[in-house]
matplotlib code that plots the C-alpha trace (Angstrom):
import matplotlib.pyplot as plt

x = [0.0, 1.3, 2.6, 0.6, -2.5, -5.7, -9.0, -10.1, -13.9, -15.5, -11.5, -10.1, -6.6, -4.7, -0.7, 2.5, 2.0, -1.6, -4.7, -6.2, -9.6, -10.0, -6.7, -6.8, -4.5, -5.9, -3.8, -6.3, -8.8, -12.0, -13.9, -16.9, -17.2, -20.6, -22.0, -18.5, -15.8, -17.5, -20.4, -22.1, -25.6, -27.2, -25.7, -27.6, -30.8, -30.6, -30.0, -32.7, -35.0, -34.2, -34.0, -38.2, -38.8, -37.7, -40.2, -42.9, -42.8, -41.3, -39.2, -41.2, -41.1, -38.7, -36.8, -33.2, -33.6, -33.9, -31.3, -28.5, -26.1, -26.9, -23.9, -25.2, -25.8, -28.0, -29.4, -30.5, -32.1, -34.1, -35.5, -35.9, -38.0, -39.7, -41.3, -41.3, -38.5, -38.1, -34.7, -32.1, -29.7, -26.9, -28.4, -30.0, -26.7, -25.2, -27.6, -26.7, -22.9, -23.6, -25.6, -22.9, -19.5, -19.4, -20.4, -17.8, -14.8, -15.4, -17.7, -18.1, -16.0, -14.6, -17.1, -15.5, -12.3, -12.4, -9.3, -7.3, -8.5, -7.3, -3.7, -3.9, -4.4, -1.7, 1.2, 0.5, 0.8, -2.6, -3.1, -6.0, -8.4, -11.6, -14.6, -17.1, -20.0, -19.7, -16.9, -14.0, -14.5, -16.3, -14.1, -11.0, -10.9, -13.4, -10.3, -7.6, -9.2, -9.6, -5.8, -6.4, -6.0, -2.6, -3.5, -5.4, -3.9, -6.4, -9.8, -12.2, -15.2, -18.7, -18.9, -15.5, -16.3, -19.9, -22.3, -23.6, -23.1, -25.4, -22.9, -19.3, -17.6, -16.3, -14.5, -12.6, -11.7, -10.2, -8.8, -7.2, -5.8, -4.2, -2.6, -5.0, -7.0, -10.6, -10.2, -7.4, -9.6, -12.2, -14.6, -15.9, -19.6, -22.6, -25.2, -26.6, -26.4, -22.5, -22.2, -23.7, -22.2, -18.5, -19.2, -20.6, -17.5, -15.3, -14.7, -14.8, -17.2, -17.3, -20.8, -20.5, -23.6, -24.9, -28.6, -29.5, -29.0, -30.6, -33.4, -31.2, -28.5, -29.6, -29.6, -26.2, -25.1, -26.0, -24.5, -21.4, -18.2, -18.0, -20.3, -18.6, -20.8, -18.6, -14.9, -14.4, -15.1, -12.6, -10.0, -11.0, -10.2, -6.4, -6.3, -7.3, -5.7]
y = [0.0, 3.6, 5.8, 8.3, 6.6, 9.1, 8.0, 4.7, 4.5, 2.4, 1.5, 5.2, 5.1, 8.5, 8.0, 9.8, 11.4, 10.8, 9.4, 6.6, 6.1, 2.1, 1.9, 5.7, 8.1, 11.6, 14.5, 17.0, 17.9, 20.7, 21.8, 24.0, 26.3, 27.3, 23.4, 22.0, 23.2, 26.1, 26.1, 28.8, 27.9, 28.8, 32.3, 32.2, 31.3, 34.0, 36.7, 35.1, 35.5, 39.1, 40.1, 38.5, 40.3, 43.7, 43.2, 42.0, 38.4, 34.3, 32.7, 31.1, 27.7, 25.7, 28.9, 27.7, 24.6, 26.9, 29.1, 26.3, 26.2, 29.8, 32.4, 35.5, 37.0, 34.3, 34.0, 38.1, 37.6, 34.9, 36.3, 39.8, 37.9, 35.5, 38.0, 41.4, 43.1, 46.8, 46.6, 46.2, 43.0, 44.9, 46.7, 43.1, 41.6, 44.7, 43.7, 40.3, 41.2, 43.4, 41.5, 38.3, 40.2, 40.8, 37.3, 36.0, 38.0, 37.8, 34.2, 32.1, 28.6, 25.6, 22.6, 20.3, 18.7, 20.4, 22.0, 19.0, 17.1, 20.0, 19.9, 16.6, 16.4, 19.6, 17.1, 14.2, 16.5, 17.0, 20.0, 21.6, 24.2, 26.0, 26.2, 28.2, 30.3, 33.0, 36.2, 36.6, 39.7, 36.4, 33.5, 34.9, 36.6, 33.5, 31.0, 33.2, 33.6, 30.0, 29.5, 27.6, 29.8, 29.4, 25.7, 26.4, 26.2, 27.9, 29.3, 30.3, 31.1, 30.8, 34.1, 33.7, 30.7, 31.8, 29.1, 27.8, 24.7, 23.3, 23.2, 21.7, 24.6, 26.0, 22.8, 22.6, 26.0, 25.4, 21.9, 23.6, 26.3, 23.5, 22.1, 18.9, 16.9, 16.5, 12.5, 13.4, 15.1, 14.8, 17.7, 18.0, 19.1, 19.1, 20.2, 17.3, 19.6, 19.9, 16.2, 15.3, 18.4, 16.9, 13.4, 14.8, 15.4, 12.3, 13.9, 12.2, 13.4, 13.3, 14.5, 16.1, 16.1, 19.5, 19.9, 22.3, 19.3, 16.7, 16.3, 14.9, 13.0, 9.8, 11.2, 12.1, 9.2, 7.5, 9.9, 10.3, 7.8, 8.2, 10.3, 12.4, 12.5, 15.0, 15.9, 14.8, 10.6, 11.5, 12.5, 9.1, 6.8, 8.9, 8.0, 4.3, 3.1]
z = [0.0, -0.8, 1.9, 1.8, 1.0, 2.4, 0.8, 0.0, -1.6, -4.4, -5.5, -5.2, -3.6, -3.6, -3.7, -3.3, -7.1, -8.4, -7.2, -8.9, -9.4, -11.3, -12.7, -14.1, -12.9, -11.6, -12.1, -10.9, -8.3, -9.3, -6.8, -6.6, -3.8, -2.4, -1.1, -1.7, 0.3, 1.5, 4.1, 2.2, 1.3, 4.5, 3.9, -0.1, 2.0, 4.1, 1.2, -0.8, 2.3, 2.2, -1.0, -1.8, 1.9, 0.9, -2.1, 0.4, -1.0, 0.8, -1.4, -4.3, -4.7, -6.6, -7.0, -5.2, -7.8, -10.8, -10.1, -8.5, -11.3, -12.9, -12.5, -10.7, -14.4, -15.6, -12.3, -12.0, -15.7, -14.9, -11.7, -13.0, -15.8, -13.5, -10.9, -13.3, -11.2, -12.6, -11.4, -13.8, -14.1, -12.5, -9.8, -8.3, -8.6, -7.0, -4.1, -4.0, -3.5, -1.3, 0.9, 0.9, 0.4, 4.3, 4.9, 2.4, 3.8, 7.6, 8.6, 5.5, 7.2, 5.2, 5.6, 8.5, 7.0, 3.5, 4.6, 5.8, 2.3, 0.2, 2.2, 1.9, -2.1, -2.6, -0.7, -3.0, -6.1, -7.4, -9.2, -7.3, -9.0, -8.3, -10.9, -9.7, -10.1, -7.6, -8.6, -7.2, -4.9, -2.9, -3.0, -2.7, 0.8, 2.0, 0.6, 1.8, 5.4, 5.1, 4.6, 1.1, -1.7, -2.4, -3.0, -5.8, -9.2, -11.4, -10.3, -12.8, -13.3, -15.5, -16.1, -17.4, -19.2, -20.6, -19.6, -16.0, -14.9, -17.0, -19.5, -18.8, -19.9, -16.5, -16.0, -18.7, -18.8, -15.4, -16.3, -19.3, -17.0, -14.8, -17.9, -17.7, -20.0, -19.1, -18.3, -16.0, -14.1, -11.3, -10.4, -6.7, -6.8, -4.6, -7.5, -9.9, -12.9, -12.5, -11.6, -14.9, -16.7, -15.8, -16.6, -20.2, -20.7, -19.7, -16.4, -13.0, -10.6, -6.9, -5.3, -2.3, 0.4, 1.1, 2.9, 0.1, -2.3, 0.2, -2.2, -5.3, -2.7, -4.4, -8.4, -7.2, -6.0, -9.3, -11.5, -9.5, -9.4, -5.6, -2.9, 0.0, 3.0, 4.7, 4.2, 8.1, 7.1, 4.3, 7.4, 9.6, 6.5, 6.8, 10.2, 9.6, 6.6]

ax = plt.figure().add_subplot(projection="3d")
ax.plot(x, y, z, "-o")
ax.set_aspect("equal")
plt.show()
């Protein structure tokens, strides 16, 4: 068994220089952010709450679904169309920012043992990168607080890549970024859309439990190679192996 073995699930053994996942090598890790790594959606929830309030409406339902793997442009078009908004694109996702920047800089945490897995991945040689959809006046003071950024490789996002994450693009403009090919590489996602988005794409996709995804755990589970409860069992199996 390798040295530095850390995570063993449905055959996936990470070693001194790769991880494998059935015989094929992985050079590099993709994660999403907001559900992922970061414990952020209760934070979204909150700001949805108050941005219907201010309008004197709850949040309508099915909304969080519709707008899950939308970038914050996509995502202020389709609400402004939905409800009629006489706001402009911009100005609600001026609001937005402004109602999660503070959160983002100052409280945002890692999920439980995101941080120890990312170390973990950086010291075996996996080329870590970050495909996500929220800017980067959010995730880079919430990874730098966090201690990770400087483990990340490449971090990109869909407004830089054009299309949500209904579309694989994102990914592979990161795993071109890291210097990857797409079947070298295995996204970390708690959204179905980008679990099936990655694999679409000859991508390996990890699923990663969030509550706000509770409802498709098990579509997840089928679409994905492997399923990460929490990044804290993925610190036992270190301990035990």
């Amino acid at each position: 068994m390798c040295k530095n073995a850390f995570f063993k699930s449905k055959e996936i053994i990470c070693c001194d220089d790769r991880m494998k996942i059935n015989g094929m090598e992985i050079e590099a890790a993709i994660f999403d952010l907001d559900g992922t790594i970061a414990d952020s959606m209760g934070v979204w929830y909150r700001i949805d709450v108050d941005f219907f309030s201010n309008r004197g409406m709850d949040i309508p339902e099915g909304y969080k679904d519709a707008i899950s793997s939308m970038d914050f442009s996509r995502a202020a078009s389709y609400t402004k169309r939905r409800f009629n908004l006489t706001e402009t694109e911009n100005e609600i996702i001026a609001e937005w920012n402004e109602l999660a920047r503070y959160e983002y800089a100052l409280n945002i945490p890692l999920k439980e043992g995101a941080f120890e897995f990312l170390t973990a991945l950086d010291e075996v040689g996996v080329k870590i990168g970050l495909a996500t959809a929220s800017g980067r006046e959010l995730y880079e003071p919430l990874l730098k607080r966090n201690g990770v950024f400087e483990l990340f490789s490449s971090c990109v996002t869909t407004v830089q890549a054009g299309k949500d994450k209904n579309s694989p693009d994102v990914y592979l403009l990161c795993a071109k970024e890291l210097g990857c090919k797409p079947e070298k590489c295995m996204i970390f996602e708690d959204i179905l859309p980008g679990v099936l988005s990655a694999k679409s794409v000859g991508m390996k996709a990890a699923g990663v439990y969030d509550p706000c995804s509770a409802h498709e755990r098990e579509k997840i589970i089928a679409a994905a190679d492997l399923f990460i409860e929490d990044f804290k069992d993925a610190i036992k199996l270190i301990k035990a192996i």
